[in-house]
Phi, psi and omega in degrees: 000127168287126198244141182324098180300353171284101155327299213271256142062252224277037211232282166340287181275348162300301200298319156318285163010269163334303197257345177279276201284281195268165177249013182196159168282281208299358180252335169270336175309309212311310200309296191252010170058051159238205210288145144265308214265278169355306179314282207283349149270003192256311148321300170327306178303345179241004153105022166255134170231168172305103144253162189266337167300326161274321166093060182178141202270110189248000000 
């Protein structure tokens, strides 16, 4: 799956995801085969990080 290359775009949709769907970033990595750290450096650049405690990028 190709995931949206716009940081706030992939902001949207991990986090959707995230709250629809997965119950961890690491199970939505594995699901759709894509990078956690590429997710998490891509993130990052706009000032998000992974909590596990929300299951959400804040």
């Amino acid at each position: 799956m190709n995931l949206p290359r716009d940081p706030a775009i992939l902001l949207s949709f991990i986090n959707m995801k995230l709250r629809d769907v997965y119950p961890s970033l690491a199970a939505l990595c594995d699901d759709l085969g894509a990078d956690k750290d590429e997710i998490c450096k891509t993130l990052a650049q706009i000032g998000y990080e992974y909590s596990a405690d929300k299951n959400a990028f804040v």
